[in-house]
N, C-alpha and C positions, 0 to 999 in steps of 0.2 A: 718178155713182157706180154702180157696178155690184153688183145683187146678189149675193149668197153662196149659193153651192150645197156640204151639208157634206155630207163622206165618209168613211169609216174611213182611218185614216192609209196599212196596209197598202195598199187599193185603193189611193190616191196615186201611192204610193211605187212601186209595180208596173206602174203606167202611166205613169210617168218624171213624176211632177208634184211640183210644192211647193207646201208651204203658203202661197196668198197669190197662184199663177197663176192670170193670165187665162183662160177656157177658152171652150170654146164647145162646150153640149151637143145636143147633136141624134137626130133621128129623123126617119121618114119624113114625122111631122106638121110638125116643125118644127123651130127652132133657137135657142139664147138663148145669151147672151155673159154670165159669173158671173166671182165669184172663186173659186178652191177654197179653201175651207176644212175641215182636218183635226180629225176629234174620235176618240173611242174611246167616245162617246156613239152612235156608228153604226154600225147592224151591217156587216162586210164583205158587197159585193154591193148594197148600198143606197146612195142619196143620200137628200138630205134640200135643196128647193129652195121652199122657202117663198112665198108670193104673190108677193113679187118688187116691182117698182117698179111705175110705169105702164108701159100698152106699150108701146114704142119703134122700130119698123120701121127698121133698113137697109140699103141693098143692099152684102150684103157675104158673100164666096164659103162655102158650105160644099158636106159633101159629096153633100145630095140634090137641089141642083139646087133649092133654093125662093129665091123671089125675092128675101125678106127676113129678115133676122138681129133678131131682138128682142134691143138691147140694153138693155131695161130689164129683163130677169128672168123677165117676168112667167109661170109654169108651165103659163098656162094655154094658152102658146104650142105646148106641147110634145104636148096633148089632142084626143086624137081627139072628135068632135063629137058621133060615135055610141057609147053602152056595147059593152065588149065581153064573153065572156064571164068574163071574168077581174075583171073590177073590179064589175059587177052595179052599173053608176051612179054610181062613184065612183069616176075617172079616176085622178086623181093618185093614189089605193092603186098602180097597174099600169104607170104607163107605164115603158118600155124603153129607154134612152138610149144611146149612147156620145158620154165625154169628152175631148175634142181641146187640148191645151195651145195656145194663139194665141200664134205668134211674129211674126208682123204686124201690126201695127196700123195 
């Protein structure tokens, strides 16, 4: 089962998604495989991808070239190791994502 990463419906909706796609968020740190889920509990411009499952390593393609796709969720795949100055210790405040609908599985 795959964890759930929620977003404002707008954001979704504006990057061709639906409620209930596979996705797979990513950044330079890393990569995890979600559902999307839409609320209007979130601000536009945010996600909201909670601890997630265990970690789950696979090698499976995205777009920066890391060797492994965490399909369990888990956020803390997505966190750089060092603070930056933007989150002052408290990573997930800050991290940067973009979300990719998975039509392969």
């Amino acid at each position: 089962s795959y964890t759930e990463i929620w977003m404002n419906p707008t954001d979704g909706v504006n990057d061709g998604l639906n409620d209930g796609d596979l996705v797979q968020v990513e950044n330079p740190v890393g990569a995890v495989r979600c559902v999307a889920r839409f609320s209007n509990r979130c601000a536009r411009g945010y996600v909201v991808l909670p601890q997630g499952c265990w970690y789950d390593p696979r090698p499976l393609p995205n777009s920066y070239g890391h060797e492994f796709v965490d399909v369990g969720g888990n956020c803390n795949t997505l966190m750089a190791s060092q603070p930056s100055r933007v989150d002052h210790g408290n990573a997930q405040q800050s991290a940067m994502v973009k979300i990719i609908k998975v039509t392969n599985y």
